[in-house]
Structure formats: structure tokens, C-alpha cells
C-alpha positions as CSV (number, residue, x, y, z in Angstrom):
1,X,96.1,139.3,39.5
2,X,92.3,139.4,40.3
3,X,90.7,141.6,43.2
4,X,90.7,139.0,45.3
5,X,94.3,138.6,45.3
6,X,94.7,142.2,46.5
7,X,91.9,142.2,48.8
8,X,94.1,139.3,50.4
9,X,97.4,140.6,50.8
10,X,95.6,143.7,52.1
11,X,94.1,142.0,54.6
12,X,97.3,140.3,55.5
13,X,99.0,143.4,55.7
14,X,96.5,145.2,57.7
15,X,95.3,142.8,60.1
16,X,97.5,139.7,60.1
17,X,101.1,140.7,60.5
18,X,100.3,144.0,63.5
19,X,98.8,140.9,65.1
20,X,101.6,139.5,64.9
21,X,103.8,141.8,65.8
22,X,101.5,142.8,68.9
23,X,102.0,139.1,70.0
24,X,105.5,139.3,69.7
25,X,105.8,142.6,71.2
26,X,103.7,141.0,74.6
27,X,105.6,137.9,74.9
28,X,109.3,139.5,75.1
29,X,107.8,141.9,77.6
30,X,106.0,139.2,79.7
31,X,108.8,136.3,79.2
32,X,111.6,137.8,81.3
33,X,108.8,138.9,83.8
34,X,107.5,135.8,84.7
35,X,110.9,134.3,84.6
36,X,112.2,137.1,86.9
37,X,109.1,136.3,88.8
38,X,110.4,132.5,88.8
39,X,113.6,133.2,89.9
40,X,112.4,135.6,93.0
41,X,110.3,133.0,94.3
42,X,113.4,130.5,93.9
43,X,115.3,133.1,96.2
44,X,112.9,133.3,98.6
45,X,112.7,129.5,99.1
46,X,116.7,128.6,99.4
47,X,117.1,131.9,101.6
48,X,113.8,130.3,103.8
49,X,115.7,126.6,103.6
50,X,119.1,128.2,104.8
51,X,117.9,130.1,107.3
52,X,115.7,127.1,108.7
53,X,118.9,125.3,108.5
54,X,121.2,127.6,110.4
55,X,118.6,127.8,113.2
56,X,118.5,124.4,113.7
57,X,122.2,124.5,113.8
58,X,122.3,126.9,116.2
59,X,119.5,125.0,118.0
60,X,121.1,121.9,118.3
61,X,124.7,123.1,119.2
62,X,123.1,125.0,122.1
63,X,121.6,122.3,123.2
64,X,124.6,120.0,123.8
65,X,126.9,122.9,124.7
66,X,124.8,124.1,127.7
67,X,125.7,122.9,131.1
68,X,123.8,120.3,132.7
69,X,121.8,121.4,135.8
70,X,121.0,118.6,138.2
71,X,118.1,120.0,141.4
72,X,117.3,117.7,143.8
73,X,115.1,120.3,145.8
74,X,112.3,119.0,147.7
75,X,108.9,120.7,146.4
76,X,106.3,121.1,149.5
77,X,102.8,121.0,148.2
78,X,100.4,123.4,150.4
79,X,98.2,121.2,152.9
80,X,94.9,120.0,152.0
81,X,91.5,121.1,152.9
82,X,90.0,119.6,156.1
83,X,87.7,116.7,155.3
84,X,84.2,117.6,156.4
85,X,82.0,114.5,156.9
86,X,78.7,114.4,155.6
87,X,76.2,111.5,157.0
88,X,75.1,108.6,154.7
89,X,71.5,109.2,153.3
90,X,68.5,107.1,154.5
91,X,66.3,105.7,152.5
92,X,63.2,104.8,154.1
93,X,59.5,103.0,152.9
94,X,57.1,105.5,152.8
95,X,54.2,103.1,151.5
96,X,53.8,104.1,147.9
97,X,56.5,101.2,145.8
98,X,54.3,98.3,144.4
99,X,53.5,95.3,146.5
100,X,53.2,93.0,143.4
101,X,55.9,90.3,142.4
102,X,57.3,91.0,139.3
103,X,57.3,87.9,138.1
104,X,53.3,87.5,138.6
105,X,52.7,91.1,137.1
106,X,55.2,90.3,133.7
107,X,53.4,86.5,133.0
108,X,49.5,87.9,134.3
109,X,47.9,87.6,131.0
110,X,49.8,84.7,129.7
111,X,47.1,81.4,130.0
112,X,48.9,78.5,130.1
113,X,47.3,75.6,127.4
């Protein structure tokens, strides 16, 4: 065997197969976490969905199971405010709207051919 055979399966002894190892090591601790992590989550939804349903249930049965109430009582509204009546406003000419026609002022510059 040459050097470079040994300075080979050195390497893969020292560096290759800890690497390994470490990789192995991290995913069977971190595997069943994140599957327990899964499976919490999973709990929290169908205990959520359950609940949601047994309130609706609950909602619903009290809804038809509670006695009808029928009030014909007469409400009185409180009386209105007394009207207060204002006068009309008066417009009157004071002098100072145009005397022109509109019709002269819009054509004045138009010459006819």
C-alpha cells in the first residue's frame, strides 16, 4: 500500500465516519421530536373541532327546546319636539346682476360671413 492509501482511510476514519455518526446521532434525537411536535398539533386541532362541534350542539338544541315568547305590548315613543316655524327668505334686486342677455354676450364676437 502507498501513503496515499493510508492518508485515505485516515481521513475516513477521522473525519468521515464521526460525521456520520453526528448525523445520525441528530436525526434520532430530532425525528421523534418533530413527530411528537406533529402529533400535539394534531391534538390540538380535533380537541378544537370537537369542542366547536359540541357547542354548536348545545347551541342548536337550546334553540328549539326554549319556549316560545309571543309580546304584543304596545311601545309608546316619547312626543316630538314642537315645530318652530322659520319665515321663507327673500331675495330681493339690489342693482348689481348683469343687465345683458346671455345670448348677445356668448355670440358678441362672432361676425356673421
Amino acid at each position: 500500500m502507498s501513503f496515499s492509501a493510508f492518508t485515505e482511510r485516515g481521513i475516513i476514519r477521522k473525519v468521515v465516519i464521526p460525521f456520520l455518526l453526528g448525523l445520525k446521532f441528530k436525526a434520532t434525537a430530532l425525528v421523534p421530536l418533530a413527530l411528537a411536535l406533529i402529533a400535539l398539533k394534531t391534538w390540538k386541532a380535533l380537541t378544537l373541532a370537537l369542542l366547536s362541534l359540541v357547542l354548536s350542539g348545545a347551541m342548536v338544541i337550546f334553540k328549539f327546546t326554549k319556549p316560545k315568547v309571543v309580546n304584543y305590548e304596545v311601545y309608546h315613543y316619547p312626543a316630538a319636539a314642537p315645530v318652530i316655524e322659520h319665515p321663507a327668505p327673500t331675495y330681493e334686486h339690489h342693482g348689481w346682476s348683469r343687465t345683458m342677455d346671455a345670448q348677445s354676450l356668448a355670440y358678441r364676437a362672432h361676425v356673421p360671413v
